[in-house]
Structures are given as structure tokens and as C-alpha cells.
GUTI-503727 format. One line per field, with one value per residue: x, y, z of N, C-alpha, C in turn; residue number from 1; residue in one letter. Coordinates in Angstrom, 3 decimals, padded with zeros to 6 digits. Example, Ala and Ser with C-alpha at 12.3 -4.5 7.8 and 13.67 -1.06 7.14 Angstrom:
n.east <- (013.190,012.850)
n.north <- (-005.690,-002.250)
n.up <- (007.800,007.080)
ca.east <- (012.300,013.670)
ca.north <- (-004.500,-001.060)
ca.up <- (007.800,007.140)
c.east <- (013.200,012.900)
c.north <- (-003.300,000.030)
c.up <- (007.800,007.870)
num <- (1,2)
residu <- (a,s)
END
This chain:
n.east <- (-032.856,-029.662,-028.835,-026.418,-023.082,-020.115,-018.086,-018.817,-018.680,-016.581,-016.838,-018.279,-017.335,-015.325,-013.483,-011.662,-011.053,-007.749,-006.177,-003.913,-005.235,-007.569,-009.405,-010.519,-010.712,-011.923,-014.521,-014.627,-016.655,-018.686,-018.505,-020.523,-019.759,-017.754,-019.464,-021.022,-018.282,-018.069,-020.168,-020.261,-017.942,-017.949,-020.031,-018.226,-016.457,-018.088,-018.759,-021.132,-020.505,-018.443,-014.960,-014.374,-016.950,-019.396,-020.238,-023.441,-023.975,-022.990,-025.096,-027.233,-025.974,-026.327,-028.711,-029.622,-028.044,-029.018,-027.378,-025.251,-023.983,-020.975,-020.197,-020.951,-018.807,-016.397,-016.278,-015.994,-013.248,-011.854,-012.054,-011.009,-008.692,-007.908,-007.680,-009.622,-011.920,-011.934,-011.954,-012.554,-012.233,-014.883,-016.225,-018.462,-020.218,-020.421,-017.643,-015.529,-014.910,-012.580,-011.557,-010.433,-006.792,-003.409,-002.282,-003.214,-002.585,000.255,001.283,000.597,001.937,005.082,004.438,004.512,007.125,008.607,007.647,008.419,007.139,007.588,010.598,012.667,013.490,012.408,009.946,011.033,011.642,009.535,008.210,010.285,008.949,006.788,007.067,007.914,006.225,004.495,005.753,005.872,003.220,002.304,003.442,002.542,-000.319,-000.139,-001.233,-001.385,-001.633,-001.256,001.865,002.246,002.000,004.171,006.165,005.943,006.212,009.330,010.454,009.687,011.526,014.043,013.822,013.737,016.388,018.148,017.850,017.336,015.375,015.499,015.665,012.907,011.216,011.975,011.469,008.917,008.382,009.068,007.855,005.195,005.685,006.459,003.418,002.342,003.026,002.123,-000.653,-001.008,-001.600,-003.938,-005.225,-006.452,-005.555,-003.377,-001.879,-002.260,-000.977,001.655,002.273,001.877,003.590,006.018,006.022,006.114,008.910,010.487,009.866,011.038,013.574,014.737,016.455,018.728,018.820,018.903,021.549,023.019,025.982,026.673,024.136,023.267,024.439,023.126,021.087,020.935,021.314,019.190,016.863,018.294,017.675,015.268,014.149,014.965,013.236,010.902,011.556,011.089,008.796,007.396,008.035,007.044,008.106,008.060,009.006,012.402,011.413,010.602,012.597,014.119,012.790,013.395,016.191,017.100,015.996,017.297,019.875,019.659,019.285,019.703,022.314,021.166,019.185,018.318,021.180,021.034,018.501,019.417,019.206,016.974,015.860,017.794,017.322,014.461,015.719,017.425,016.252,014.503)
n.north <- (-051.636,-050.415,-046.927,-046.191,-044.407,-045.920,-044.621,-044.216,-046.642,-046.751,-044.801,-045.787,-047.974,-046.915,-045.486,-042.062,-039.507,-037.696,-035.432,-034.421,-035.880,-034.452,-032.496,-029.967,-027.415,-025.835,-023.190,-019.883,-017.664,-015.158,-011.878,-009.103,-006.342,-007.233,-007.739,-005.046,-003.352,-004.646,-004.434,-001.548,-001.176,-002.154,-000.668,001.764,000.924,000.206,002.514,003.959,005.619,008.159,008.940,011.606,012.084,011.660,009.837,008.218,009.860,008.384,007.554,007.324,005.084,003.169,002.686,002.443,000.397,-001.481,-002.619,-002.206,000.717,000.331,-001.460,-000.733,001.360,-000.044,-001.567,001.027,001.820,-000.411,000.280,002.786,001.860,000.670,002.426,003.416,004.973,007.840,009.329,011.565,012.173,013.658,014.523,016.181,015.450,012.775,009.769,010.830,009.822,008.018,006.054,004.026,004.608,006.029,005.861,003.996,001.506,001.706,001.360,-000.831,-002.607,-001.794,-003.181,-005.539,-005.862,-005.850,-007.988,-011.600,-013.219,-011.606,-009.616,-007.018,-006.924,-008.034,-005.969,-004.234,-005.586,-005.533,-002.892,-002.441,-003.520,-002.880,000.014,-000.063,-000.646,001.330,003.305,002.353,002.384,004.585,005.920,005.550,006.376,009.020,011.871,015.821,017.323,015.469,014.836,017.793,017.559,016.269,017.385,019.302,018.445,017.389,020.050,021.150,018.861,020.154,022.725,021.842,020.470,022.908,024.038,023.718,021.576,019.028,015.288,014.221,015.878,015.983,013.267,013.036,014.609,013.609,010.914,011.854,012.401,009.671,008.688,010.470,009.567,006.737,007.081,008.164,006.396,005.827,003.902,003.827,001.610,001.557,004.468,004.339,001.976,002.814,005.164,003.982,001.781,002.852,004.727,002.891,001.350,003.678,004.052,001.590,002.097,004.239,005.725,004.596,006.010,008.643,008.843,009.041,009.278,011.818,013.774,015.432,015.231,013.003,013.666,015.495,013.279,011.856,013.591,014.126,011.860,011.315,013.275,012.130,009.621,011.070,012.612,010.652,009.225,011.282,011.187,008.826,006.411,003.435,001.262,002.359,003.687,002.302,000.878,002.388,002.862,000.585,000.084,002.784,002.119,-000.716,000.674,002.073,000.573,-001.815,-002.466,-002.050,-004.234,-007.002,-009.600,-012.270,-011.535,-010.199,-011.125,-011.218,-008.535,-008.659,-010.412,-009.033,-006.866,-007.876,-008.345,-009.853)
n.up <- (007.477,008.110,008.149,009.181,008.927,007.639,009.512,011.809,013.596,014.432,016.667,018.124,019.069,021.007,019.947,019.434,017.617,017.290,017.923,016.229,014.191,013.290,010.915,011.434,012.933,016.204,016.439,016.842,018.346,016.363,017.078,018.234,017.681,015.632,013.622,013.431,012.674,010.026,008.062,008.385,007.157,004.530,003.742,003.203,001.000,-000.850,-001.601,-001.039,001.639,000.941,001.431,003.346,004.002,006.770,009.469,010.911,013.912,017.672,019.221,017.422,016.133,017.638,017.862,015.177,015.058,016.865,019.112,021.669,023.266,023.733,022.132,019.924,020.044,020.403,017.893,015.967,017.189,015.860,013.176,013.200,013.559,011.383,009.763,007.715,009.200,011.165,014.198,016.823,019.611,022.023,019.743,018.327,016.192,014.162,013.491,011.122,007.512,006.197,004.222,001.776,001.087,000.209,002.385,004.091,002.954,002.278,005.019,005.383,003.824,004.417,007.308,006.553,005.323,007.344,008.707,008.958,007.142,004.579,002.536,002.687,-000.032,-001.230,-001.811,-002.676,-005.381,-006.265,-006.406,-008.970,-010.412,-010.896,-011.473,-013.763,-015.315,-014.979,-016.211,-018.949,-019.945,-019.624,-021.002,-023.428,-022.850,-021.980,-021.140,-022.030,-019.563,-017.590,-018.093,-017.679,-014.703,-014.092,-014.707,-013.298,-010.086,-010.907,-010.604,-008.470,-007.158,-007.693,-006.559,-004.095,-003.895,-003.638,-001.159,002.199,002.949,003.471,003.036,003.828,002.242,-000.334,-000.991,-000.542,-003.064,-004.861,-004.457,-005.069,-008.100,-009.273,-008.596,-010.140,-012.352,-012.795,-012.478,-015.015,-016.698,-016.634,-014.765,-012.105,-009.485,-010.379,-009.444,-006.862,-005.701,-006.704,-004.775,-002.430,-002.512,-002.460,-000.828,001.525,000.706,001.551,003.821,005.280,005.063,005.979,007.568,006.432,004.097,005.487,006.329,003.948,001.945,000.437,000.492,-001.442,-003.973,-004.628,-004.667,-006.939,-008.725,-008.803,-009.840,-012.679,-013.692,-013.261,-015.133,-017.585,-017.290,-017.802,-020.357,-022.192,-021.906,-022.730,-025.197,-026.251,-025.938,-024.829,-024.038,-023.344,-020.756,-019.380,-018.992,-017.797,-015.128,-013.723,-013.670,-012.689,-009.510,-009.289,-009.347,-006.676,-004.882,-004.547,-003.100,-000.365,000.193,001.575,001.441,000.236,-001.036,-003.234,-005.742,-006.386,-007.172,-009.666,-011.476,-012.230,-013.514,-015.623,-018.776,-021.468)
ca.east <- (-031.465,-029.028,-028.372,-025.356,-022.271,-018.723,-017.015,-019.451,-018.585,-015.149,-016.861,-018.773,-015.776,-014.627,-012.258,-011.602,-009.767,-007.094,-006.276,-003.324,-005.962,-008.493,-009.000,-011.068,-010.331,-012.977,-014.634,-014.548,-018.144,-018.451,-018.764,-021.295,-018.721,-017.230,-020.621,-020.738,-017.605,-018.452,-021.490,-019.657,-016.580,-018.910,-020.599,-018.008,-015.917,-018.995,-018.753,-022.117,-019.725,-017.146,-014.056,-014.908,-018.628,-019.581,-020.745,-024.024,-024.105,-023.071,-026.475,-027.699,-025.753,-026.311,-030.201,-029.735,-027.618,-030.061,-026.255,-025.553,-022.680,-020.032,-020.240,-020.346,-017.041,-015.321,-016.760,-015.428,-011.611,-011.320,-012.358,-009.837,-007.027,-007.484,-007.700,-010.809,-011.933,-010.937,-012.867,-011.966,-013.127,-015.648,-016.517,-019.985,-020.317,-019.652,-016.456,-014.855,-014.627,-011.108,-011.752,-008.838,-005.817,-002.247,-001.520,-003.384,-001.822,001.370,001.391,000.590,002.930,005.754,004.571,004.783,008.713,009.179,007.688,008.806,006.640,008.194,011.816,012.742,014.186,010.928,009.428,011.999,011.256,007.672,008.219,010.431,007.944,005.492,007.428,008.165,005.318,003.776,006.099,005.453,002.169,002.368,004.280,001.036,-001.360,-000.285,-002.492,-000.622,-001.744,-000.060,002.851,002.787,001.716,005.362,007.185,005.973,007.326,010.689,010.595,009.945,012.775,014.943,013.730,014.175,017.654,019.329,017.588,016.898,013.891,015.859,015.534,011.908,010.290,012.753,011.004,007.525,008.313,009.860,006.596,004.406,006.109,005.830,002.221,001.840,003.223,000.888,-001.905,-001.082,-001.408,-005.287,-005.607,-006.172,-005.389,-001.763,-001.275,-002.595,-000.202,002.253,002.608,001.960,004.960,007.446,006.014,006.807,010.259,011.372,009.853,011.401,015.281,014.523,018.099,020.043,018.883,019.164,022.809,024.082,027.269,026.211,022.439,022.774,024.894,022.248,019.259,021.256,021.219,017.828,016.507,018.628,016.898,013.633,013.916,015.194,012.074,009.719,011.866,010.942,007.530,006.928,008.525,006.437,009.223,007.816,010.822,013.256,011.053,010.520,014.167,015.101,012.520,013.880,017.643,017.189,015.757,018.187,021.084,020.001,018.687,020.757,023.346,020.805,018.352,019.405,022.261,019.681,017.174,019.769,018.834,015.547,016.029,018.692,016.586,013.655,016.452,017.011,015.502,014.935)
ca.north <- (-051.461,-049.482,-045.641,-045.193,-044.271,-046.663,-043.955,-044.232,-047.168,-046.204,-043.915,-046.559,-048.615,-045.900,-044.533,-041.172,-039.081,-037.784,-033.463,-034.284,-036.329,-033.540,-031.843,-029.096,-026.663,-025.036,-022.146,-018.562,-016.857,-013.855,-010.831,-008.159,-005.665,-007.278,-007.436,-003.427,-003.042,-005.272,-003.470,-000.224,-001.106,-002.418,000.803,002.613,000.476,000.663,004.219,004.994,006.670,008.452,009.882,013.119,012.088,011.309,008.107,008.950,009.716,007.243,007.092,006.704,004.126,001.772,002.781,001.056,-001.615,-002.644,-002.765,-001.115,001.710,-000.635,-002.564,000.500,001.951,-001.074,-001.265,002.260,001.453,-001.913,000.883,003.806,000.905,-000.046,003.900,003.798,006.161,009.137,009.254,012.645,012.588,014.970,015.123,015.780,014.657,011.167,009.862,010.909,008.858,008.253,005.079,003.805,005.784,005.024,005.663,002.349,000.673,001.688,000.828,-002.557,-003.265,-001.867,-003.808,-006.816,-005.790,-005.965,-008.941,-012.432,-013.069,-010.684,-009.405,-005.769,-006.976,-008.502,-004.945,-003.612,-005.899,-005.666,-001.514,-002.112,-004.238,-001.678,001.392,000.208,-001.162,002.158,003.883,002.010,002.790,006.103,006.703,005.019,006.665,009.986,013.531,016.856,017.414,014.369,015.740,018.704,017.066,015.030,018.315,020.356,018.157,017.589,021.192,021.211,018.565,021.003,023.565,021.231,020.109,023.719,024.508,023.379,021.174,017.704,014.254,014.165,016.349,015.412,012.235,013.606,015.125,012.179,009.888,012.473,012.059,008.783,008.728,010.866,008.816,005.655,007.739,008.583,004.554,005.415,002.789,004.179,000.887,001.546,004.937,004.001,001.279,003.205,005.903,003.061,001.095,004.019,005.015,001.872,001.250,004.274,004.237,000.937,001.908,006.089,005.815,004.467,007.290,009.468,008.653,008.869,010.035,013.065,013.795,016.502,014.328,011.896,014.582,015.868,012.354,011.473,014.470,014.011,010.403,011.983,013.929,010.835,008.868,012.476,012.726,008.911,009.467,012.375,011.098,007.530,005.505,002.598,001.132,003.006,004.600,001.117,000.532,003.245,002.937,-000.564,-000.091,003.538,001.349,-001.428,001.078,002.500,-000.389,-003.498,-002.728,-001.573,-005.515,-008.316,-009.737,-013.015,-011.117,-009.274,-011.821,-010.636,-007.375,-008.214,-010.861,-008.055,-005.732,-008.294,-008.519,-010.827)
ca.up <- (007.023,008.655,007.573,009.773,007.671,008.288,010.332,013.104,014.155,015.221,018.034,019.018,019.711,022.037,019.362,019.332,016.553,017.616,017.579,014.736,013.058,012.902,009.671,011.867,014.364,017.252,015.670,017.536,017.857,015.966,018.563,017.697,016.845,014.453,012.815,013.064,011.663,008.516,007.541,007.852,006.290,003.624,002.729,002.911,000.320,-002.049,-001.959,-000.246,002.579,000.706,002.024,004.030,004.834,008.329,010.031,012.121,015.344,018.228,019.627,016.069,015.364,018.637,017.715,013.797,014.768,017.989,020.150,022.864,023.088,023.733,020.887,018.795,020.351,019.819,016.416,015.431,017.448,014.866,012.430,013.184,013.251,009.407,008.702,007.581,009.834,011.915,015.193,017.576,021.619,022.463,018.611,018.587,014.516,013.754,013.212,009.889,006.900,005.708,002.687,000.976,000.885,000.141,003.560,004.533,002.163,002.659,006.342,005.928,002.785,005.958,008.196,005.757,005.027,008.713,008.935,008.947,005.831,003.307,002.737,001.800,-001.199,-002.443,-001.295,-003.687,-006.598,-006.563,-007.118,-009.461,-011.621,-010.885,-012.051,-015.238,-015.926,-014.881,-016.964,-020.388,-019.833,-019.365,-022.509,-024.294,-022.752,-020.849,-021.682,-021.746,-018.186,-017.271,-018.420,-016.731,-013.694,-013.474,-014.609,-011.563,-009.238,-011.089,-010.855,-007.084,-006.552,-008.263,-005.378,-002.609,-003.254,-003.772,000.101,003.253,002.930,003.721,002.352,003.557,001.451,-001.537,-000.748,-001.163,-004.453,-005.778,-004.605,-006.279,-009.319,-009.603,-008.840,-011.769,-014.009,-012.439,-012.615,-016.739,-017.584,-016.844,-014.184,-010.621,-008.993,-009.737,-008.871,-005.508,-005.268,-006.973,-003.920,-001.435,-002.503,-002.901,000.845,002.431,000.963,001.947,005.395,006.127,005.291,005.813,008.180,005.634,003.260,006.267,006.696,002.552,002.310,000.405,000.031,-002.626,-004.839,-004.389,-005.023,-008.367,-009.401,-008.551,-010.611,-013.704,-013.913,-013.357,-016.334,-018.665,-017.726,-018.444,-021.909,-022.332,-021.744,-023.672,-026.895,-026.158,-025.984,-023.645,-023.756,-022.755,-020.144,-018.187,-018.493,-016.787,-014.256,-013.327,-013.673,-010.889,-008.512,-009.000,-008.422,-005.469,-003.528,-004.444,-002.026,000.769,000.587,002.553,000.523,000.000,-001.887,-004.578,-006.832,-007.152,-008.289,-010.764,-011.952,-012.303,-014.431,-016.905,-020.136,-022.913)
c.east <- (-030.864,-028.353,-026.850,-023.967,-020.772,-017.962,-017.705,-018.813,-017.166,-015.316,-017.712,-018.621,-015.244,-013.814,-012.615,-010.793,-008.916,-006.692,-005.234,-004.421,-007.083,-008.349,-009.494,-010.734,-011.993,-013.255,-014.500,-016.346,-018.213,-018.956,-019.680,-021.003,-018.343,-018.405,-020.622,-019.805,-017.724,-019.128,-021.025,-018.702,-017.272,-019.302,-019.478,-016.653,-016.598,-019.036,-020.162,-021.460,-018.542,-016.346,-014.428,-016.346,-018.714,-020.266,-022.157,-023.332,-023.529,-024.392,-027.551,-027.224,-026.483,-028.474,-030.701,-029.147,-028.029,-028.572,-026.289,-023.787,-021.183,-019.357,-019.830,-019.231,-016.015,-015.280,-015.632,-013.814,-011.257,-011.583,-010.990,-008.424,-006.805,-007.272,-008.641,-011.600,-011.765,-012.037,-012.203,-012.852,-013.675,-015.817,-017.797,-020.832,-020.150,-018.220,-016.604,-014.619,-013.153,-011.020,-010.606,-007.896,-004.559,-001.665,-001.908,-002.130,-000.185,002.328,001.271,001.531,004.249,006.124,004.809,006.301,009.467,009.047,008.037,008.363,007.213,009.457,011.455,012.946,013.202,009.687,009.914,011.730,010.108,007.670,008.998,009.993,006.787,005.819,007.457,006.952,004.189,004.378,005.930,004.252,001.691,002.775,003.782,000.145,-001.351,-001.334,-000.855,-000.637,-001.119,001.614,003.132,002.847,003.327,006.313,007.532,006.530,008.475,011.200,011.018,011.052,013.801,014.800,014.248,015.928,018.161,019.152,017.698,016.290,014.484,015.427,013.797,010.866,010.784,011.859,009.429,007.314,008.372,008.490,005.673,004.501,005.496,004.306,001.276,002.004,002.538,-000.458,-002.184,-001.586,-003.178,-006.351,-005.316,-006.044,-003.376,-001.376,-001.564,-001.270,001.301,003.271,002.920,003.275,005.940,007.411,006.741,008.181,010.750,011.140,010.728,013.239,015.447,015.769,018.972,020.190,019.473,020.694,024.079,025.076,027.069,024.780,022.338,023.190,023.621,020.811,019.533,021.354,019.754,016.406,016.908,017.923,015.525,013.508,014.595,013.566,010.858,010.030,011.507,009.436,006.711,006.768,007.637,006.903,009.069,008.658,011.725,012.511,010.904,011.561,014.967,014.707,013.326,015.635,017.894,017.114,017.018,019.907,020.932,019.755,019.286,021.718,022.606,019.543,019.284,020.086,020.836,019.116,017.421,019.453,017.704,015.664,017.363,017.846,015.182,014.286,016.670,016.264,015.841,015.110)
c.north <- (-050.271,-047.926,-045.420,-045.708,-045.197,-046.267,-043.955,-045.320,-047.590,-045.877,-044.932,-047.759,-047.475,-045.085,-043.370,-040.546,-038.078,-035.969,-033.085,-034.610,-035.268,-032.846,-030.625,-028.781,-025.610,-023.347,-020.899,-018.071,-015.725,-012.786,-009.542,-006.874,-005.898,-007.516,-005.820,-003.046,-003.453,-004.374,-002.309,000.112,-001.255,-001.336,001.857,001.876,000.209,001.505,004.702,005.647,007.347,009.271,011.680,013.366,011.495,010.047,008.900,008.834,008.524,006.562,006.504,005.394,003.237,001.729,001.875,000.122,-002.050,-003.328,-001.479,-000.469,001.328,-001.267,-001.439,001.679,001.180,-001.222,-000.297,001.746,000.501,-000.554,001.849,002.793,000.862,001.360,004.109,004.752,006.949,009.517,010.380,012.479,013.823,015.140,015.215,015.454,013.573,010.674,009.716,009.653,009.098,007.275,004.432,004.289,004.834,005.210,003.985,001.537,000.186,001.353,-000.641,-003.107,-002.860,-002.786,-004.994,-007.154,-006.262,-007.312,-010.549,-013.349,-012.350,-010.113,-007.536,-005.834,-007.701,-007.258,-004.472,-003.943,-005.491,-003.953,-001.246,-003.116,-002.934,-000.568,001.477,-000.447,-000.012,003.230,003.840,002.242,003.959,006.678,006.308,005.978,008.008,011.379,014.857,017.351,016.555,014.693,016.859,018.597,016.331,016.415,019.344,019.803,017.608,018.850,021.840,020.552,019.181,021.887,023.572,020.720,021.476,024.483,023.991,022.036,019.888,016.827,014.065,014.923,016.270,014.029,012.028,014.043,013.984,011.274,010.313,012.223,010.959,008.037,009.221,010.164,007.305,005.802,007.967,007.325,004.664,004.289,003.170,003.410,000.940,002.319,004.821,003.162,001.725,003.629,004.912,002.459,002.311,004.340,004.250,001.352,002.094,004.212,002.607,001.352,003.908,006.079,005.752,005.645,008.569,009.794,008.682,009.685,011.584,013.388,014.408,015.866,013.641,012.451,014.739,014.299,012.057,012.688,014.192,012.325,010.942,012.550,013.019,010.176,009.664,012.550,011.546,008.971,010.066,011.870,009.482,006.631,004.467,001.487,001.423,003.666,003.274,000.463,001.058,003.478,001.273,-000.156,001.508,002.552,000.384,-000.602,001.632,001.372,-001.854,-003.402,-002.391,-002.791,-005.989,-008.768,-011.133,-012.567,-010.514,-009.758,-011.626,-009.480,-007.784,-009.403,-009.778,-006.921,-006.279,-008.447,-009.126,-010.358)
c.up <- (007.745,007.870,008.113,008.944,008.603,009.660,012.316,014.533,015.238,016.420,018.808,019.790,020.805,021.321,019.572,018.345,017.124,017.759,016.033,013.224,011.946,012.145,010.433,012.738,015.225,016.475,017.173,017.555,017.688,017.256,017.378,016.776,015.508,013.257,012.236,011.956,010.385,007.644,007.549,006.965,004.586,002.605,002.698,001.729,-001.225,-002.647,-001.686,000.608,001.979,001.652,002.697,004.641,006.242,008.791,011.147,013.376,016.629,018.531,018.195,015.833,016.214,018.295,016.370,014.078,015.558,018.872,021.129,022.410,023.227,022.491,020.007,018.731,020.239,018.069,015.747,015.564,016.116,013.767,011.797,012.700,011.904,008.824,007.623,007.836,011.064,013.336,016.274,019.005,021.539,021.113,018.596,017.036,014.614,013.573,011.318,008.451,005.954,003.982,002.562,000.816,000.664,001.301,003.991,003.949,002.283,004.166,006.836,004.964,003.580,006.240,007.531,005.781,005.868,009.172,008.571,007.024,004.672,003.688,002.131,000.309,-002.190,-002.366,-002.819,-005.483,-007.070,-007.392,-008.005,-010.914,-011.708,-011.297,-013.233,-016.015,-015.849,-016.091,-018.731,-020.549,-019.965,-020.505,-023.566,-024.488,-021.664,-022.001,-021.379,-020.516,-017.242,-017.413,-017.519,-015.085,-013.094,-013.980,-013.494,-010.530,-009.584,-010.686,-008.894,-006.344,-006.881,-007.274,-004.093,-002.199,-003.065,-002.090,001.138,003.696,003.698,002.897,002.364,002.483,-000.241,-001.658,-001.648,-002.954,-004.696,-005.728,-005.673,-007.603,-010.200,-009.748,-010.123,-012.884,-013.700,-013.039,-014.074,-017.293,-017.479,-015.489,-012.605,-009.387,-009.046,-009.672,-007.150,-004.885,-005.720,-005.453,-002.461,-001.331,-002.317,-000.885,001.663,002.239,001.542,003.947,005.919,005.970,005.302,006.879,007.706,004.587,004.240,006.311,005.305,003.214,001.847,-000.328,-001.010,-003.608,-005.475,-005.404,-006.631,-009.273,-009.958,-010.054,-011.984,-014.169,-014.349,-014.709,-017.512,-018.494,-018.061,-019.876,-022.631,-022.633,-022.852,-025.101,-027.081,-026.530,-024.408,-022.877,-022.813,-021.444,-019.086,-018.057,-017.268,-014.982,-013.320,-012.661,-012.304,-010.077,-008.304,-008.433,-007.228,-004.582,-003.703,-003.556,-000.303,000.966,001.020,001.379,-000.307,-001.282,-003.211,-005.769,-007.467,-007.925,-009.572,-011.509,-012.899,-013.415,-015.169,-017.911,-020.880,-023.714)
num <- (1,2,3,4,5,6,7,8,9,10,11,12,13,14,15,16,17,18,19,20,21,22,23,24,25,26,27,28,29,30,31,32,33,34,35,36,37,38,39,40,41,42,43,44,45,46,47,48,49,50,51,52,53,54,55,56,57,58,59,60,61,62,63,64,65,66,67,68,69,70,71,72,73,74,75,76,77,78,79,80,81,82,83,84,85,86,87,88,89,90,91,92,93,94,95,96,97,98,99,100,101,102,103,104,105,106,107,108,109,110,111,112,113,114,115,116,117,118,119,120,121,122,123,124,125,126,127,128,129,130,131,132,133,134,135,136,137,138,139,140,141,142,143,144,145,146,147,148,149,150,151,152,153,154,155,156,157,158,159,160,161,162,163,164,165,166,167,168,169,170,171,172,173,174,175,176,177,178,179,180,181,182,183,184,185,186,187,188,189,190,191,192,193,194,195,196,197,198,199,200,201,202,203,204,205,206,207,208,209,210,211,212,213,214,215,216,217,218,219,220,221,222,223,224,225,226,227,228,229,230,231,232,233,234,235,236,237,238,239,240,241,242,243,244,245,246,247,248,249,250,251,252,253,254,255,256,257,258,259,260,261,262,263,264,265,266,267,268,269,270,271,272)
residu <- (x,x,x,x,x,x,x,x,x,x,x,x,x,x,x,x,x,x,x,x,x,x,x,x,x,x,x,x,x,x,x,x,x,x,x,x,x,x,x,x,x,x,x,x,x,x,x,x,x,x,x,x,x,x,x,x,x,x,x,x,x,x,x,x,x,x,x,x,x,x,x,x,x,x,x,x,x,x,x,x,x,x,x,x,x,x,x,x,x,x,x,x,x,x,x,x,x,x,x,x,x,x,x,x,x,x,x,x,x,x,x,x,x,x,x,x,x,x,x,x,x,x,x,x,x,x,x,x,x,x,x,x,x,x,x,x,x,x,x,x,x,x,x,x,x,x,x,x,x,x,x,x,x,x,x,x,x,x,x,x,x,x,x,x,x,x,x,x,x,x,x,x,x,x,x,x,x,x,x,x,x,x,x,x,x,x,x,x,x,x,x,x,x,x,x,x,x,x,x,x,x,x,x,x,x,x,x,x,x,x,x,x,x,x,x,x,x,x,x,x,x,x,x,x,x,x,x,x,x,x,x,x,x,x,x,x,x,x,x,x,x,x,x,x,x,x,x,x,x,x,x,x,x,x,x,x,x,x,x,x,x,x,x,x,x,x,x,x,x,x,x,x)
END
């Protein structure tokens, strides 16, 4: 009796299937490198390599991973790119371990904005689901250190507008802030993404801020908010404290998304 299955007999007609037909595409063969990098990225996402510890040696490494020096300089490059880690010429240490940061993060949630894939204005929404959802949280579950943690830098944006400093470091405060009050909800997955998001909106429209009509206006606003969603907080009013984080956002940045996308955020500021 014959084992061979229906489809065979197609090819043995001459058929051929066709390149639309094909459910499969030609694989790639993994390159040695990208082995390296795995296994490093690996441990250091476990947390056997934390942040600030060193990677051996080059010669060490090409000696454990049985590659040659090539491999393990390409390795590292795919490495440095993700910001992982920090690799210096002529270093005679290992390269640096960098981990997770919200810089990564924030560089690829960017590049996302920029790209064809994602809008600013779904950039926009997303942080302002995430603020107030950091903020009700916060007004659950903050500590008195928490607290003082989001008063010091109100305190500092109070410094920065009456000087010099510019929008960037107004900027900085202001992220901080909000990190603090991420960081109060207990859950260090969203002040991470907290700072990340706040980073990347501003870095993708940092011209249009650049260019307000009057920055200090802007700063004395920005501040007097700040200290509604700290009085919000305090008094543990989760409420009102993820209202307000929503409805900022929506006034500054509904007129600065693609027209398209306004729907999202005002969608996002409603409530049932």
C-alpha cells in the first residue's frame, strides 16, 4: 500500500506551487553573532549583569563563546545599538552594562511616532491613559516620601521658570515629576514607561514647544497644574487626580497631533 500523501502527486505531474501560493518563505541562517548577542542580552535581562557591571574581557569572551574576535565585535555593536551596553575604544575593561533604561525605551517609542506605524496623536493618548492611571494610583498608594519626592521638583520648576534654565530643563523637572508619581502606584513597570513616554512626546514636537508664544506663561501654567494633581494626591482623591492628569495633556497637545488623531485624545478625556 502506498504511504505517499495526495499532495505529492501534484509534483509528480510537474506541478509546481507557485511563490503567491506559498504559505512559507526561505529562512535566513542565524550568524554567530547574533547568537552572542542573545546569550548576553539574556543575562543581562535576568539581572545576572546588572547595570554598571562589566562584560568580560574581549579575549575572554571570544575564549567562552569558542568565536573568533569578529564575531564578538559585531556582537557587542548589535549590543551598544539597543543601549544595552556602553562599549569605549581603547577601554581596557569590558564594555559597560547599561540594562533597561527609559532612555531605550524612549527612543524607540520616537522612533515609532516617526514612523509610518504609529501617529503622534496615539503617542499622546497612550500618556494620557498612563498618567491618570498613574495618578489614581498614586493617590491609593503613595508614602510620605513619595510626596516629597513630587514636591521637590514642583519646587525646582518653580526655580527654573523665574531663570535662565530654558524649556529643556523645565522639561526634565516636569518628567521627574511625573515619574514620581508612577513610581508611588508601587509598580516599577510604569514609572519606567511613565518617563519614557513623557521623553518621547516631547522629543518628537520639542520645536513646537521651542517656538510657544510665551514660555513663562506656559511654565506658570504648567506648575499651577502640578500642584492640583500633588493636592489631589495627597488628600487621595483618585478621581480628581486622573482627571486632571488627562484633561493637561488634552489641552496642551490637541492642537499640536495630526488633526486625524484629535479624536483620540478627546475620546481618552471623556468619562462615563
Amino acid at each position: 500500500m502506498s504511504t505517499r500523501s495526495p499532495g505529492a502527486d501534484r509534483y509528480d505531474e510537474g506541478e509546481q506551487m507557485s511563490a503567491e501560493e506559498a504559505i512559507f518563505q526561505p529562512v535566513e541562517p542565524v550568524r554567530a553573532y547574533q547568537r552572542v548577542a542573545e546569550q548576553i542580552e539574556e543575562r543581562i535581562l535576568s539581572g545576572d549583569l546588572p547595570p554598571g557591571s562589566r562584560l568580560p574581557g574581549e579575549r575572554e569572551l571570544v575564549s567562552q563563546f569558542a568565536v573568533g574576535r569578529s564575531t564578538v565585535r559585531e556582537a557587542l555593536r548589535v549590543l551598544q545599538s539597543a543601549g544595552l551596553v556602553r562599549s569605549r575604544p581603547g577601554d581596557p575593561l569590558g564594555a559597560e552594562v547599561l540594562g533597561i533604561t527609559p532612555d531605550n525605551l524612549s527612543r524607540t517609542l520616537g522612533r515609532l511616532a516617526r514612523s509610518h506605524l504609529s501617529t503622534l496623536g496615539e503617542l499622546v493618548q497612550f500618556r494620557m491613559v498612563l498618567d491618570a492611571e498613574s495618578n489614581r494610583l498614586a493617590a491609593r498608594l503613595h508614602s510620605e516620601s513619595d510626596l516629597a519626592r513630587m514636591a521637590e521638583q514642583i519646587e525646582r520648576m518653580e526655580t527654573l521658570s523665574a531663570g535662565e534654565a530654558g524649556l529643556h530643563a523645565f522639561s526634565e523637572a516636569d518628567a521627574l515629576f511625573h515619574q514620581a508619581v508612577a513610581e508611588a502606584s508601587g509598580n516599577s513597570l510604569l514609572g519606567l514607561c511613565a518617563r519614557a513616554v513623557h521623553d518621547a512626546v516631547v522629543e518628537v514636537i520639542e520645536e513646537k514647544i521651542a517656538v510657544a508664544a510665551d514660555a513663562t506663561v506656559w511654565m506658570q501654567r504648567s506648575i499651577a497644574h502640578h500642584r492640583q494633581v500633588l493636592a489631589a494626591i495627597r488628600d487621595g482623591d483618585g478621581a480628581l487626580a486622573a482627571r486632571l492628569g488627562r484633561q493637561a495633556l488634552y489641552d496642551y497637545y490637541a492642537d499640536r497631533v495630526e488633526e486625524g488623531t484629535r479624536r483620540l485624545l478627546s475620546a481618552a478625556l471623556d468619562e462615563e
